[in-house]
N, C-alpha and C positions, 0 to 999 in steps of 0.2 A: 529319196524324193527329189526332182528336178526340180531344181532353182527354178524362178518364175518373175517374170515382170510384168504388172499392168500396163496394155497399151492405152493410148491415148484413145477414146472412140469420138467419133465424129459429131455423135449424137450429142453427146456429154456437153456442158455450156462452159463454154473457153473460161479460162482459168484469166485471171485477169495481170497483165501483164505489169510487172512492178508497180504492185499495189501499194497503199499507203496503210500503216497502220490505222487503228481508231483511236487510239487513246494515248496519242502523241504529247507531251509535255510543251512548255515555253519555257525554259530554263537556261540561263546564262551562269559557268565555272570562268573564275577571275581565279586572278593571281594564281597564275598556273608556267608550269616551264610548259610553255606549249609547240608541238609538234604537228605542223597541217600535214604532212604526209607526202607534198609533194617533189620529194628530194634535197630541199632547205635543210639546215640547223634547225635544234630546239631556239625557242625566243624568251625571254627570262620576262614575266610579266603582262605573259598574255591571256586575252578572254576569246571564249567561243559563245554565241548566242545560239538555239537553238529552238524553232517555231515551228511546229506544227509538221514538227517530226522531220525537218530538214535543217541544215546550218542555216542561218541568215550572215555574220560573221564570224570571223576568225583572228586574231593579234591581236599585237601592244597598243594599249590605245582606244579601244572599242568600246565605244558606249555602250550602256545597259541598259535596257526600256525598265520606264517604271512599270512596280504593281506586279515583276514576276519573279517565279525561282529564284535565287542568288545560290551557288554553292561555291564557297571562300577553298580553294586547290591546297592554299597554303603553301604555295613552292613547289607542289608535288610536279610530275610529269602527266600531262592530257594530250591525247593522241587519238586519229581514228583508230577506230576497231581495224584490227587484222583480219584482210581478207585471204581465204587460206585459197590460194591457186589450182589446187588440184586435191583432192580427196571422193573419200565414195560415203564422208558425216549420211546418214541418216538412212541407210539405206542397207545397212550391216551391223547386225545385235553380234553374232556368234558366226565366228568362220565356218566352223562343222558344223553346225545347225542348218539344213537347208531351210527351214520355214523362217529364219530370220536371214537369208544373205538373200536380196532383192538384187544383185548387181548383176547377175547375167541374164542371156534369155532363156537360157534352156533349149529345147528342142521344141519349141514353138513355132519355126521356121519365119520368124520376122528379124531382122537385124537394125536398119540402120531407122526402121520406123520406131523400134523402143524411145520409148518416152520414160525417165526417169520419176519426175514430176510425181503421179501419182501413188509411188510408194515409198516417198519420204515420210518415217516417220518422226517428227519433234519430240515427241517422248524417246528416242532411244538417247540410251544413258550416254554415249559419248557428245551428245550434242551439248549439256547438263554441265560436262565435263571441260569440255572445250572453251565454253559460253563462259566462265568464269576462270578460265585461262586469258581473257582479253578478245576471243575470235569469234567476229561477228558477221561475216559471213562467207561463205566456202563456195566455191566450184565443186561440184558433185556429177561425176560422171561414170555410166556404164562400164560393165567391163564384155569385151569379145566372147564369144562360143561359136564356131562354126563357120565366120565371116569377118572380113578385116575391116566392118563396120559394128561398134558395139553398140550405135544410138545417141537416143537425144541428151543433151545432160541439162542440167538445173543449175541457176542461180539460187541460193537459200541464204535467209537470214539464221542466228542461233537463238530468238527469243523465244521465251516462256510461253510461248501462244502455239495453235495450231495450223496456223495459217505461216509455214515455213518459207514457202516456192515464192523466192522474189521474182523471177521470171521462169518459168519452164519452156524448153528447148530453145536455149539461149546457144546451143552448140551442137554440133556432130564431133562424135569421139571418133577415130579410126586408130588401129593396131599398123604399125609399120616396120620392118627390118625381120629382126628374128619371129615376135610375134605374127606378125602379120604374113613371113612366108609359111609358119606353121599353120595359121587357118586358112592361107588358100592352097596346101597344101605338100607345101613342103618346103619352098624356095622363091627366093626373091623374082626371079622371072615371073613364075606364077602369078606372087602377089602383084606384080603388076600392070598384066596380061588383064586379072582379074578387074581391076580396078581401073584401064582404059573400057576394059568392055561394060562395066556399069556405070560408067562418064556415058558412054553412047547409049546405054537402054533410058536412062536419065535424060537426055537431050529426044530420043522417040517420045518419049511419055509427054515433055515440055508441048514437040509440036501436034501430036495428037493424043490426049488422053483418054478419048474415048474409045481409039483402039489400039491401048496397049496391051500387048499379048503376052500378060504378067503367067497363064499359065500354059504356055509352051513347055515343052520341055528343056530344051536351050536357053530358057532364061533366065537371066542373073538374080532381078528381082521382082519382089510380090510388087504391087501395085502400090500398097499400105509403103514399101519400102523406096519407091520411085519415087509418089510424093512428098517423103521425107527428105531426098536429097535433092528437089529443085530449089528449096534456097539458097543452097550450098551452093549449086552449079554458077548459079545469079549473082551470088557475092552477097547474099543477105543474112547468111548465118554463116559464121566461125566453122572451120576443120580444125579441130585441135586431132595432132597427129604425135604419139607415142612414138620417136625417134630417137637412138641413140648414136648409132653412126656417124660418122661424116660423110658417105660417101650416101647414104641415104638420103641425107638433109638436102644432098646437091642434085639426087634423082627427082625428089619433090620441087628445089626451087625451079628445075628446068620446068615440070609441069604445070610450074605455074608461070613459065612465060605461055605457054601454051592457052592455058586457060587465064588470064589475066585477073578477071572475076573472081577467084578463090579466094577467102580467107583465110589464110594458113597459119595454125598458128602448133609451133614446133612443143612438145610435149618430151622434158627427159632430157634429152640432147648433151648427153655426158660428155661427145668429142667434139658440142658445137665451138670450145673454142679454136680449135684448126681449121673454119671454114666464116668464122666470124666474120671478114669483110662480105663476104658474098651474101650472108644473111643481112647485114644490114642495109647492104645494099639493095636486095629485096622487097627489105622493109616487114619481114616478118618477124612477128614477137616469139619470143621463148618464154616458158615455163620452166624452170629449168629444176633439176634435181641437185639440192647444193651439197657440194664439197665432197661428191664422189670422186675420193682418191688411190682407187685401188680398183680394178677393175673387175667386175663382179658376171661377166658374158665375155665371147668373141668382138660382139661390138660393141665395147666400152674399151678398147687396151687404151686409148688414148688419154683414161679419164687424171685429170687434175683437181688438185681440189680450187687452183684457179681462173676454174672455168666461168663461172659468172664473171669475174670480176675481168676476163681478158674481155668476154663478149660485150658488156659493158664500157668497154674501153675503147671498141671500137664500134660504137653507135648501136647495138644491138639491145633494143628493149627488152630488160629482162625482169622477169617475174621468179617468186619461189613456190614451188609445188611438192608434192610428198609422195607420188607416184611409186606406188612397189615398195613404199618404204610407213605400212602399218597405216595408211591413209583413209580407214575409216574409223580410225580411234583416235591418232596422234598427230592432226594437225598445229597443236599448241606447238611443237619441235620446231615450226617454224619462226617462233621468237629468238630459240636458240641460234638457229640456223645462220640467222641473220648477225647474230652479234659474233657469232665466228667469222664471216664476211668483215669483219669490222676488226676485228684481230688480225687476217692476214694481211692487212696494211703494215702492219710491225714485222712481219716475217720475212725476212732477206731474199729475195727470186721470188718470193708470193706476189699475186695481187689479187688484193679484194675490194669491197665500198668502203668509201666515206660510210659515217652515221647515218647522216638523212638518204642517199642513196640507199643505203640495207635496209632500212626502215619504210622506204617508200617500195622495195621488194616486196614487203608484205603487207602492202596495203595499195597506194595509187595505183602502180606497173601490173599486177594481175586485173584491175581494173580494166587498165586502159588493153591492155590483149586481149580482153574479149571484146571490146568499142563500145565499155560501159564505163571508162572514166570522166564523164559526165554525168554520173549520177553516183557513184562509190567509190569509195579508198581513200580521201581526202577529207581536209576541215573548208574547204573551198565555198564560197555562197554559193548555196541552192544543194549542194552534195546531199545524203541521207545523215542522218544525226545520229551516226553510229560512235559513239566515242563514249572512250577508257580513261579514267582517271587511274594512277599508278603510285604505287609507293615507292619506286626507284625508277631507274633507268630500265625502259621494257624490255631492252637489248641485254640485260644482267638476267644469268638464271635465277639468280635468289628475287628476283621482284615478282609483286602479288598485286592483283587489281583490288582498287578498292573502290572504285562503282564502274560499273560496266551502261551505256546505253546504246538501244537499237533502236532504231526509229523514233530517238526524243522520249523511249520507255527508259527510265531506268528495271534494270535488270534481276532478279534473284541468282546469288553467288553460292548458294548449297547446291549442293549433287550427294551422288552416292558418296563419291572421297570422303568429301567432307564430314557428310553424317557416320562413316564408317569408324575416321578418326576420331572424332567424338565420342563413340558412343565406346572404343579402348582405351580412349584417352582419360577419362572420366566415368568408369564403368560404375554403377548402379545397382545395389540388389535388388534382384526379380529383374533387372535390364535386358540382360543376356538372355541369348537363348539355352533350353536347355540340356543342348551338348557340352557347353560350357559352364556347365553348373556341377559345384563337386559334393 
């Protein structure tokens, strides 16, 4: 059966753009090793206030309004929620299954107008899963079929509600290098041939849309898919671009002297430490795939495992994402991720983050790449009141959350794991089912 993606219809009543919970708490955690997220030290004795479902403060020092919440940290570590930079959370039950893999389009002949959005589901178990791993909220984007545009992708929150999609089409996903010469048909020339000539059907459409001649036979795109990429072309939505090359990263930042307006924002980018000045001179953010140190394609030979940490080093905003690596089940890997970044500071010829720089990998720096770090990733006034209290340091594997909040909700920490181990842990007669009964 073809995979399938709901598109966005016109008709339908706009989905409301970074909506606010309804039943937002007033609750202020003291006495906490507190961590705002945005590239600092933890602070020994700090408080976060949170009001109607957004920070109001953060640190040492911060008074507490009478008459609400108190919860005593006890020394623990509080931290924003992990924002997981790239995954496909809610939109994937079973790889082989096609009635639960919503990530591509199929043979429905629309590309870059897919819209993610409305086939998030909140009940899929990985969300469950994650959500009491500490990660609260994810980048979720399309995958390619046919075209080196895969669609719109979603902001999501992981809470217990159904009302997931913090913004939908917060982005344009595009395939680039090997990917991307394979959907347009076999080689880089191609993909790129392809991709000036829908920049130009995209700028027809801009000055006349009432006669665009979406069904030519010469033409690149539907109509449904022209109006999808004129905010891109404007500079109002993000190109997040699956790159892993160097030599690709440098065919796109020329493009974007060209087009200046582009958001670009690099996806992968396993050899972007050998072009590092040029990216940050740019000024384009990464996503990056951390501590690919072995190369896994043609264009990865260059990979190190310290490539964040050189890109980083030489002014390149960098975020962590999980791209190709199990990214609609396992973005929790990025706490690990992080605290390896933080180990190869010890490594002799490595370089990786400081603490609070790894740390603000996976929570401010994915924010700020998509030009939503004024509203997520941090403990900052006004931010979303997404915060993890911790029983150790979040950057340790063995550490376990021990209250999770998304929008000033505090969180439910059962999923299937949980219940699974439970119920071997402490088996029950008559519990089991009865394959297991002897």
């Amino acid at each position: 059966m073809t995979r399938k993606l709901l598109l966005a219809a016109a008709a339908l009543a706009p989905i409301a753009v970074l909506a606010a919970p309804a039943a937002a708490q007033t609750v202020a955690i003291t006495n906490a090793r507190l961590v705002v997220g945005d590239g600092g030290q933890p602070v020994e004795g700090g408080t976060v206030v949170i009001r109607d479902g957004r920070v109001v403060a953060a640190g040492p020092g911060v008074a507490v309004p009478a008459g609400i919440r108190v919860i005593d940290a006890g020394g623990k570590w509080v931290s924003p929620g992990i924002f997981a930079g790239f995954t496909r959370l809610g939109i994937v039950e079973v790889d082989g299954v096609d009635q639960t893999n919503d990530t591509g389009p199929g043979n429905v002949g629309f590309h870059a107008a897919i819209d993610v959005a409305p086939a998030v589901n909140p009940k899929s178990s990985p969300i469950a899963i994650n959500r009491a791993e500490g990660i609260t909220r994810a980048v979720v984007a399309p995958d390619n079929s046919g075209s080196i545009f895969a669609g719109q992708g979603a902001i999501i929150d992981l809470g217990a509600d159904m009302d997931a999609v913090s913004k939908p089409r917060a982005f344009q996903f595009m395939e680039w290098g090997e990917s991307g010469a394979r959907a347009a048909g076999g080689s880089r020339p191609a993909a790129y041939a392809a991709l000036k000539n829908v920049l130009f059907e995209v700028r027809d459409y801009i000055r006349a849309p009432g006669s665009f001649n979406d069904r030519s036979k010469d033409a690149f795109l539907t109509r449904a898919d022209a109006e999808a990429l004129v905010p891109v072309l404007q500079g109002r939505t993000p190109l997040l671009v699956h790159v892993e090359r160097a030599s690709d990263m440098l065919v796109l930042l020329q493009l974007r002297k060209e087009i200046p307006a582009l958001k670009l924002v690099f996806v992968g980018a396993t050899e972007g430490w050998t072009v590092a000045p040029q990216i940050a001179a740019a000024g384009v953010p990464v996503i990056a795939t951390a501590l690919n140190d072995l190369p896994e394609s043609f264009e990865q030979l260059a990979a190190s495992q310290s490539n964040i940490g050189r890109m980083a080093a030489a002014g390149v905003v960098v975020a962590i994402g999980t791209i190709n690596q199990d990214e609609a089940r396992q973005a929790r890997w990025e706490k690990q991720y992080a605290g390896n970044l933080v180990a190869l500071t010890k490594v002799p010829g490595a370089t990786g983050l400081d603490w609070g720089a790894a740390f603000a990998a996976i929570s401010s720096k994915p924010a700020e790449a998509l030009g939503l770090g004024g509203e997520f990733g941090s403990l900052k006034p006004g931010r979303r009141g997404d915060v993890v209290i911790w029983d150790g340091d979040p950057l340790e594997i063995g550490t376990s959350t021990v209250s999770v909040f998304i929008d000033g909700v505090e969180q439910p920490l059962e999923n299937r794991w949980t219940r699974l181990r439970q119920r071997y842990l402490d088996p029950k007669d008559g519990a089991l089912p009865k394959a297991y009964q002897r």
